[in-house]
DOFILUM-153190 format. One record per atom (N, C-alpha, C, O, CB): residue in three letters; x, y, z. Coordinates in steps of 0.001 Angstrom, whole numbers, plus 500000, padded with zeros to 6 digits. Glycine has a CB too. Layout:
<recs>
AlaXYZ...
</recs>
This chain:
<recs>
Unk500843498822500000Unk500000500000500000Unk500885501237500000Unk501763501461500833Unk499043500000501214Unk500656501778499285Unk501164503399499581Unk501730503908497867Unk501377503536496748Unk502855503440501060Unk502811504975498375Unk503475505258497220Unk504822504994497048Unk504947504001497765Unk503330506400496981Unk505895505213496585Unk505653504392495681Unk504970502815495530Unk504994502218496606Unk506643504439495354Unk504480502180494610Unk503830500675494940Unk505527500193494771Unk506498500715494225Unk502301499817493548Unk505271498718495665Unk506238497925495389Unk506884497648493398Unk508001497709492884Unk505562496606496165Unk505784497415492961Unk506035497443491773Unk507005498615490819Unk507918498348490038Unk504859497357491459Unk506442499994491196Unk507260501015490388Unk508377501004491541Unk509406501050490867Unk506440502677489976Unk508639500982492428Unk509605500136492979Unk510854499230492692Unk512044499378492971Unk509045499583493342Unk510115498168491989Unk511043497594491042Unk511397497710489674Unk512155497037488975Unk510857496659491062Unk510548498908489383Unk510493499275488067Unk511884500507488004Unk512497500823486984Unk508779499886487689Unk512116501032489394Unk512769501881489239Unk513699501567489187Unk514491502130488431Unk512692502596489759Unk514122500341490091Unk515775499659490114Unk516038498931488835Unk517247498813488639Unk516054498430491417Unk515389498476488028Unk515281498205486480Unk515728499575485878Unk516886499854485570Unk513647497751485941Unk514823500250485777Unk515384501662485392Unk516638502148485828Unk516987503078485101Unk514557502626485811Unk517426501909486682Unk518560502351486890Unk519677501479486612Unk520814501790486965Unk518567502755488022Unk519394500289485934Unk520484499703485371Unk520968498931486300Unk522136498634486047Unk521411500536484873Unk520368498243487769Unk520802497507488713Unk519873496325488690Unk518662496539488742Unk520891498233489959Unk520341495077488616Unk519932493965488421Unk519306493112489665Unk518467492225489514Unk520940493426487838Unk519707493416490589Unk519273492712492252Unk519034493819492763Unk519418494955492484Unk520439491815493298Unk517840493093494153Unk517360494211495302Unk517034493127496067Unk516465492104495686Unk516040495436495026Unk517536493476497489Unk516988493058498528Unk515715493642498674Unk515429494433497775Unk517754493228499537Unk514999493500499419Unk513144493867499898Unk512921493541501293Unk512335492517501647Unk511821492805499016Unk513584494777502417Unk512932494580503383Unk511680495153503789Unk511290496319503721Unk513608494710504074Unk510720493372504535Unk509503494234504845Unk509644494991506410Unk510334494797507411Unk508084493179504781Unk508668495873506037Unk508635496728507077Unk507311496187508281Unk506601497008508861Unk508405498286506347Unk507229495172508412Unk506122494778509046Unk506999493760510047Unk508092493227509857Unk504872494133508005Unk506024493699511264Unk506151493088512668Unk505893491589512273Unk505717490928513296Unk504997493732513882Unk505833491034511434Unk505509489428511930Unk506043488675510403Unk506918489143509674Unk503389489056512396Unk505565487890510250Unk505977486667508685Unk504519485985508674Unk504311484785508847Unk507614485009509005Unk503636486888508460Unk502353486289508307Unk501963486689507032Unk502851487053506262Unk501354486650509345Unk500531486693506576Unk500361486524505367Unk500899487648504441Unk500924487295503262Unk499090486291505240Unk501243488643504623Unk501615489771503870Unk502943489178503190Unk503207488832502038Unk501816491169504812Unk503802489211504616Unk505226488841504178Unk505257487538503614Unk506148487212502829Unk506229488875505310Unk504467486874503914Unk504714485224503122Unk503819484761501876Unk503831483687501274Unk504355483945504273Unk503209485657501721Unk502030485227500625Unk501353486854499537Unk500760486776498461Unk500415484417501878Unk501603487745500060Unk501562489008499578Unk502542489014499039Unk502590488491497925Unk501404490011500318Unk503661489583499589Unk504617490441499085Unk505360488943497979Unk505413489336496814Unk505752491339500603Unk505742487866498078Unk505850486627496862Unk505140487321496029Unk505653488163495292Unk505203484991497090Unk504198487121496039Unk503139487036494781Unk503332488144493964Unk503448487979492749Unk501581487035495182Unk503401489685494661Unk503315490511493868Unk504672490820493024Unk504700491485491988Unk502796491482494543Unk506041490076493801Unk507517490597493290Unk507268489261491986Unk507558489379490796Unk509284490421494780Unk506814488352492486Unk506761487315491080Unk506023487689489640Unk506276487159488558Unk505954485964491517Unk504975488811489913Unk504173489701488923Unk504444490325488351Unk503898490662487300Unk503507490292489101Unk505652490830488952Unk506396492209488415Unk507208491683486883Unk507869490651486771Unk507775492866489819Unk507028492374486138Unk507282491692485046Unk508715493048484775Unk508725494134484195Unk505682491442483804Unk510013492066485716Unk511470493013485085Unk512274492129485561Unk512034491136486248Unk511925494730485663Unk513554492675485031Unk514804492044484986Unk515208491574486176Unk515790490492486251Unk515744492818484510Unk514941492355487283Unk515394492558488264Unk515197490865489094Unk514141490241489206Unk514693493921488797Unk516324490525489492Unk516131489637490771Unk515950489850492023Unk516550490825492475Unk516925489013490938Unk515123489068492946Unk514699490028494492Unk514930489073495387Unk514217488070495393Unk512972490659494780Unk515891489219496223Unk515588489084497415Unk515034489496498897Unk515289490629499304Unk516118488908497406Unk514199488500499797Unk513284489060500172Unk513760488543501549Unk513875487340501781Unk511944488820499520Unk514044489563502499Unk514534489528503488Unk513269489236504795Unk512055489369504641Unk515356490768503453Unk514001488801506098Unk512879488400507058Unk512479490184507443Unk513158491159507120Unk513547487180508654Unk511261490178508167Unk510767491245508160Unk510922491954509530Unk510573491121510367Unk509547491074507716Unk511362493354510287Unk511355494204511038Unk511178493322512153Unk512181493185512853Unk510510495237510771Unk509982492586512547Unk509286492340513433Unk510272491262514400Unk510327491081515616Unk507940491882512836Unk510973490680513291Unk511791488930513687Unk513376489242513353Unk514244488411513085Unk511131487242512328Unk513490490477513431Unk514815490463513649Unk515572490474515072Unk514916490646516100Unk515171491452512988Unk516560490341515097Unk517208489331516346Unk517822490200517382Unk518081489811518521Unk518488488232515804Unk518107491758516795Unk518408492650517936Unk517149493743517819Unk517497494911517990Unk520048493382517801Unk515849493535517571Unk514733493969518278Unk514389493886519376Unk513887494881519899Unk513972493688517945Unk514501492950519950Unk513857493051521762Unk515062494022522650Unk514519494778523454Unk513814490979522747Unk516404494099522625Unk517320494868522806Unk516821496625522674Unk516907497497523538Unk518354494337521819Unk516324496716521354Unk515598497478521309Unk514362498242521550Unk514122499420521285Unk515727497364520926Unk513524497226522178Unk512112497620523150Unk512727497622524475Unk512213498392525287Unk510674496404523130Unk513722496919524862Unk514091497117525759Unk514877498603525994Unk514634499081527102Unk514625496065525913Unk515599499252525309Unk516120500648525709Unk514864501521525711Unk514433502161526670Unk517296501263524648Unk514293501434524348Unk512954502509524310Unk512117502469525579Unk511627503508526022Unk511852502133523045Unk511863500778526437Unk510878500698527644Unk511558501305529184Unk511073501764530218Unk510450498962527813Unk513147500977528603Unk513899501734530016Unk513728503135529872Unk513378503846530814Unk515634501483530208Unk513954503545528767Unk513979505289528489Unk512610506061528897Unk512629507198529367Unk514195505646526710Unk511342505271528649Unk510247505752528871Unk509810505816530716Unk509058506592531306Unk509354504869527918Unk510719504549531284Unk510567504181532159Unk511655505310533610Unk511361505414534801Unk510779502680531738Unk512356505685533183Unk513207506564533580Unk512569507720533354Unk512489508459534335Unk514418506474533028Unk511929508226532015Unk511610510007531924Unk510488509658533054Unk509913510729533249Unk510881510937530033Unk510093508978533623Unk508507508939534657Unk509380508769535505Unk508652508250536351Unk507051507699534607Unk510411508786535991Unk510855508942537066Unk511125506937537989Unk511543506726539127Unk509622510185537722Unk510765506068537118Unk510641504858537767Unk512567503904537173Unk513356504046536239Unk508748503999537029Unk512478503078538331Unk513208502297537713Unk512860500845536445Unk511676500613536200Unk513756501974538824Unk513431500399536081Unk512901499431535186Unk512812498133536109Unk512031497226535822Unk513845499252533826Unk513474498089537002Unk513044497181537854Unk511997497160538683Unk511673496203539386Unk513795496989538438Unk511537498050538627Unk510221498157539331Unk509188498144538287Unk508073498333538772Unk510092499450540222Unk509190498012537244Unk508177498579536118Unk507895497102535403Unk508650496162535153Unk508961499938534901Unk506628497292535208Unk505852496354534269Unk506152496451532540Unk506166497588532067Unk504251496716534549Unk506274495852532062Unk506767496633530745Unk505243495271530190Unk505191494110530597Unk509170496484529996Unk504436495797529419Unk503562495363528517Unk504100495650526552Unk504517496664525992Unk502128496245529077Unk503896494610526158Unk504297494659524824Unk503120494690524157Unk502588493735524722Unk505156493598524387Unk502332495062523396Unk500978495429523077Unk501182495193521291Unk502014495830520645Unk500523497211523719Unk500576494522520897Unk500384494071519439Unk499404493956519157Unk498412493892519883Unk500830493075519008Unk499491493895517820Unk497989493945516635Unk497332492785517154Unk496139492827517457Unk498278493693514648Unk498217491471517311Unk497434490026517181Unk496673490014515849Unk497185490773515026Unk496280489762518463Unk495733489445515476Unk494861488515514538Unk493948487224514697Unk494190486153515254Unk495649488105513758Unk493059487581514167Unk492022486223514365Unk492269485415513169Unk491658484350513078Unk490260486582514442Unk493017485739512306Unk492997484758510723Unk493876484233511222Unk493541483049511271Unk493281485289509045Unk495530484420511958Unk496488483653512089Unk497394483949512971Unk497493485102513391Unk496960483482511116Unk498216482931513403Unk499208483467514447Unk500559483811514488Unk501323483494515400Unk499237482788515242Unk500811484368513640Unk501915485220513318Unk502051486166514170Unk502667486207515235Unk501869485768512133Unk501399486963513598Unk501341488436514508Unk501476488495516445Unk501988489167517341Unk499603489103514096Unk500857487617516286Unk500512487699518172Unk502576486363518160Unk503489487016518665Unk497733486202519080Unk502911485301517811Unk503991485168517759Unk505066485962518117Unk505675486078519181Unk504027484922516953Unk505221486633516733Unk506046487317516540Unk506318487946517905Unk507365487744518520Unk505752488053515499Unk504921489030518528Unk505139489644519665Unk505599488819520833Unk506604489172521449Unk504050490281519948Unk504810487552521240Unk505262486596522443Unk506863486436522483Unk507462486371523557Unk504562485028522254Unk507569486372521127Unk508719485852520802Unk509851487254521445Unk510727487093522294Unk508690485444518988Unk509499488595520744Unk510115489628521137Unk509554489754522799Unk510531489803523547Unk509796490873520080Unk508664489797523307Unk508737489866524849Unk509337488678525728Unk509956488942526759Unk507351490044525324Unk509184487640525391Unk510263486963526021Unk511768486924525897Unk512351486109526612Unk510000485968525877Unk512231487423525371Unk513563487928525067Unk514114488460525906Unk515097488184526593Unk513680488676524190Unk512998489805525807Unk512905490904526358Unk513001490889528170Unk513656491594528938Unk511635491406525751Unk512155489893528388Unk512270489019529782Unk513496488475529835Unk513947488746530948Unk511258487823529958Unk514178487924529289Unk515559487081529440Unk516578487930529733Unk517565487283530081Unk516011486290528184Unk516883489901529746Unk517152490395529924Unk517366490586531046Unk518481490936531431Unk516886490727529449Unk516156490370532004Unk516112490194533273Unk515904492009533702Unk515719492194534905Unk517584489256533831Unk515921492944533053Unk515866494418533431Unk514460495299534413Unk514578496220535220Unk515945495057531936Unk512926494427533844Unk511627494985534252Unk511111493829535526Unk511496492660535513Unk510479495084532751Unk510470494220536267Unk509865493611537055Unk509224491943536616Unk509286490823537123Unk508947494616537379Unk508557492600535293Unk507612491448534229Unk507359491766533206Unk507393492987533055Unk506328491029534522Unk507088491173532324Unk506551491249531043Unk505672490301530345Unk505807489102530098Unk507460491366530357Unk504607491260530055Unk503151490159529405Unk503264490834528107Unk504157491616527780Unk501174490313530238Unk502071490373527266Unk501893490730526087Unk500506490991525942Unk499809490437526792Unk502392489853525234Unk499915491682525100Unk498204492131525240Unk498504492578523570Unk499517492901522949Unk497543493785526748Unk496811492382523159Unk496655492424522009Unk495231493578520918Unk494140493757521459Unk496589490970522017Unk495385493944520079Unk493994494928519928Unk492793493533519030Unk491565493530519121Unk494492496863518508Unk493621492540518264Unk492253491663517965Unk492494490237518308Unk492034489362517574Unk491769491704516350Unk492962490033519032Unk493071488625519955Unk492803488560521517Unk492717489639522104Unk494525488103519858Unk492693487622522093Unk493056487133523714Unk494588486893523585Unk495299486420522698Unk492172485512524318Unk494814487409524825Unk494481488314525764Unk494345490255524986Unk495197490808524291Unk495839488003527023Unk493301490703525346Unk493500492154524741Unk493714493434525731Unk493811493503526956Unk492210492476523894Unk493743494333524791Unk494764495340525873Unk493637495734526707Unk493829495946527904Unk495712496907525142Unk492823495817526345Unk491857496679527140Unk491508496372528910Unk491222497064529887Unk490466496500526286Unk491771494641528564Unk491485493933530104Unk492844493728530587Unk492975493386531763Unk490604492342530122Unk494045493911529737Unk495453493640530572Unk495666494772531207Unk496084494817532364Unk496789493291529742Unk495286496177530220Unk495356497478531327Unk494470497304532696Unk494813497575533847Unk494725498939530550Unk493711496979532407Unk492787497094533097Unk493403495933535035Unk493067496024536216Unk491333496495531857Unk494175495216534412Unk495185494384535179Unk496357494778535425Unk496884494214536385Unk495421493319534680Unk496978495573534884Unk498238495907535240Unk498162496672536601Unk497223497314537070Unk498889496697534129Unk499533496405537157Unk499756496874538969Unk500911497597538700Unk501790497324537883Unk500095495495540366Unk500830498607539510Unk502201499230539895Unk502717500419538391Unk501865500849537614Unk503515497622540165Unk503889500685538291Unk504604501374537373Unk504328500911535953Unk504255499683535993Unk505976501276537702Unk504149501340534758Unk503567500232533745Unk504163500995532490Unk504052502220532525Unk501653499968533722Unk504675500526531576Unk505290501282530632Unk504714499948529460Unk504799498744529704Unk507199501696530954Unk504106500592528118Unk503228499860526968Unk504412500246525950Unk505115501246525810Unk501399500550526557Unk504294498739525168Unk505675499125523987Unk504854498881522807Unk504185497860522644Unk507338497961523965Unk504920499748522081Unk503634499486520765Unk504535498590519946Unk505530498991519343Unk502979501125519651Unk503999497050519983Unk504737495975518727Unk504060496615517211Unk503282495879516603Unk504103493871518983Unk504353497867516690Unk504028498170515428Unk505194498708514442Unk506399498851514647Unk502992499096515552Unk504506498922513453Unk505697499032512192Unk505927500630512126Unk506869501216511591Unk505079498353510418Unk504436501375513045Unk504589502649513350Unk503713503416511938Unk503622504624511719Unk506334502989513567Unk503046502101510985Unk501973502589509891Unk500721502265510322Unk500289501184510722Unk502124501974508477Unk500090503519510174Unk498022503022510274Unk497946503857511374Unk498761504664511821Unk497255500969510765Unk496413503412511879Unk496257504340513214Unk496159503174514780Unk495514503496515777Unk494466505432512967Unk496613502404514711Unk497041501217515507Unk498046501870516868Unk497835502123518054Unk497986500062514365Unk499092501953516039Unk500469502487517022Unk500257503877517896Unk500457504230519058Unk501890502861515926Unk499718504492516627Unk499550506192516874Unk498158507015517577Unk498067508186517945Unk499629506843515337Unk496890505635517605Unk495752506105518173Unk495465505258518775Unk495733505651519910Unk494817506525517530Unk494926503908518894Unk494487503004519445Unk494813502554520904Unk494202502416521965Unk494686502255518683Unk496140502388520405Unk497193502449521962Unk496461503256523106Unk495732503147524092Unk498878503414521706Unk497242504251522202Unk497694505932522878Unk495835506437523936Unk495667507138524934Unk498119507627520736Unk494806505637523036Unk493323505833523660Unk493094504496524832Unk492203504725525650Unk491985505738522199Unk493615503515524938Unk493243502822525640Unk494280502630526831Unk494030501981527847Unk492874501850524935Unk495238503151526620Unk495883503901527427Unk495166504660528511Unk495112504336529697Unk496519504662526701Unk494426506101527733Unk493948506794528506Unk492604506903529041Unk492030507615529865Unk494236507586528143Unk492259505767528136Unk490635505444529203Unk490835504550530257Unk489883504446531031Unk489246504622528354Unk492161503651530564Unk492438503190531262Unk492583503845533115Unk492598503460534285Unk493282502815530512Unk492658505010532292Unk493686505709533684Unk494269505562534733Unk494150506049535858Unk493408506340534234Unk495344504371533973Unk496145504618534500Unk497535505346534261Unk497700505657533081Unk496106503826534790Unk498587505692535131Unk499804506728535214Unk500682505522534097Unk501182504547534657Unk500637507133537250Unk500822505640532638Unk501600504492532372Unk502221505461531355Unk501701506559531158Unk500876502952531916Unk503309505073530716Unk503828505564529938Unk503954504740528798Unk503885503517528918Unk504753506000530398Unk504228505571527122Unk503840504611526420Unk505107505096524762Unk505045506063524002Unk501809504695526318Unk505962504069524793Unk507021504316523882Unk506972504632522176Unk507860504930521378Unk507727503205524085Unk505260504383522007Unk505364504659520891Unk505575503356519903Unk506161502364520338Unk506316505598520903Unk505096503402518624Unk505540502720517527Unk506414502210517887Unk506916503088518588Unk505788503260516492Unk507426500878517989Unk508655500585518040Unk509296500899516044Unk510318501484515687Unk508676498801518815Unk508483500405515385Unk508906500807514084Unk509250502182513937Unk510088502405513063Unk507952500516513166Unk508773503251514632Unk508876504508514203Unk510474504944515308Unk510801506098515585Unk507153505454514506Unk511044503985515649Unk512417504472516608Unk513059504475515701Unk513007503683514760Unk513109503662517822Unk514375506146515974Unk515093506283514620Unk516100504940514545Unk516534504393513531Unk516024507852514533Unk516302504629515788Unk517429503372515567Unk516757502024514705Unk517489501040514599Unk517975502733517285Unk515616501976514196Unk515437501050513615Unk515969501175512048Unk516014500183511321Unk514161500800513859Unk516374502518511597Unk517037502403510792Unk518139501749510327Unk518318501475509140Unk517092503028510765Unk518975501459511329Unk520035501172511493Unk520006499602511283Unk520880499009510651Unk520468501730512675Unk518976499021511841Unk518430497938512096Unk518243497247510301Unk518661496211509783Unk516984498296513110Unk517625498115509904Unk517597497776508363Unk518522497556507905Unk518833496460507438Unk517189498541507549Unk519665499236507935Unk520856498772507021Unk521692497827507778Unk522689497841507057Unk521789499990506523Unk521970497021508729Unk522858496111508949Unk522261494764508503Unk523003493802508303Unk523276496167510328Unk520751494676508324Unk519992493664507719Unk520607493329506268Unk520584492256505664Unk518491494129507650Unk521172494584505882Unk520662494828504722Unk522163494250504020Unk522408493351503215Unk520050496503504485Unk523083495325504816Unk524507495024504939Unk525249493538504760Unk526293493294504155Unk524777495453506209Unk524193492445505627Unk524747490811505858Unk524044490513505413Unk523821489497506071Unk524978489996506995Unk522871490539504217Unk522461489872503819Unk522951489325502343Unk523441490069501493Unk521517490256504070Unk522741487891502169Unk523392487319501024Unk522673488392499309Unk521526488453498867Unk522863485284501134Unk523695488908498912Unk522980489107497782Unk522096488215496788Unk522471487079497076Unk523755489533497205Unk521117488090495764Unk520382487597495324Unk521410487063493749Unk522207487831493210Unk519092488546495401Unk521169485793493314Unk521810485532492521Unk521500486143491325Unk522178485918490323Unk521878484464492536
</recs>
């Protein structure tokens, strides 16, 4: 979705006389988009170009490292320690499949193995467990890590409202996709990844 489409996309790296492209997705999980979308449409594309198609944002391996600074940082401007603080990881989930809610279980336990927050659960906007009743459960200091790509109104409204009908004192990091360090995150993806034959 958006602009450019994936397609003029690859139309452009054709146009520039470069024969391979990596394709990272920008999405939190390896569910149907990344595994059955985005195939289909690079196989359509009718150019020269060869693609490789890298694992996506969500399942990369120094992400939880990364909810983890953003949940300490949020957790510190409120004045709390991270050891005292609940850190909730909050994702899309899905009722068609379990990717999405995965993906997230996978990055919060990690994230737990760190050993830095008091605890860490996971809550969801269209699955069990959902956020609405985990806020509604959370004790003590509470800091929400939005598992998003930081596109739609998910990360940027949904949260950010159930958050505050909650009322409780929690703090809330935002998109993890929208942290500038996830840039970085790309190009070293991008950097080790095998070029495409």
């Amino acid at each position: 979705k958006g602009h450019p489409s994936l397609e003029e996309a690859v139309a452009a790296v054709a146009e520039a006389g470069l024969g391979r492209a990596l394709v990272y997705p920008f999405l939190m999980s390896d569910g149907y988009f990344a595994t059955t979308v985005l195939p289909r449409r690079l196989a359509a594309c009718a150019s020269t170009v060869t693609t490789s198609v890298l694992p996506p944002l969500g399942l990369d391996a120094r992400l939880p490292e990364l909810v983890a600074r953003a949940a300490s940082a949020a957790a510190r401007d409120a004045g709390w320690t991270a050891a005292e603080t609940h850190l909730l990881v909050g994702g899309h989930g899905s009722r068609l499949g379990r990717a999405s809610a995965d993906a997230t279980r996978a990055v919060a336990a990690r994230v737990t193995e760190l050993g830095l927050f008091r605890d860490v659960t996971t809550a969801f906007l269209e699955e069990p467990p959902h956020l609405e009743p985990a806020l509604a459960a959370a004790k003590g200091p509470l800091v929400v890590a939005g598992f998003f790509s930081g596109e739609g109104v998910h990360g940027w409204r949904d949260v950010p409202a159930a958050i505050a009908a909650s009322g409780l004192d929690a703090r809330y990091t935002g998109p993890i996709g929208a942290l500038p360090e996830v840039a970085e995150l790309i190009a070293a993806a991008a950097r080790t990844a095998p070029m495409p034959d």
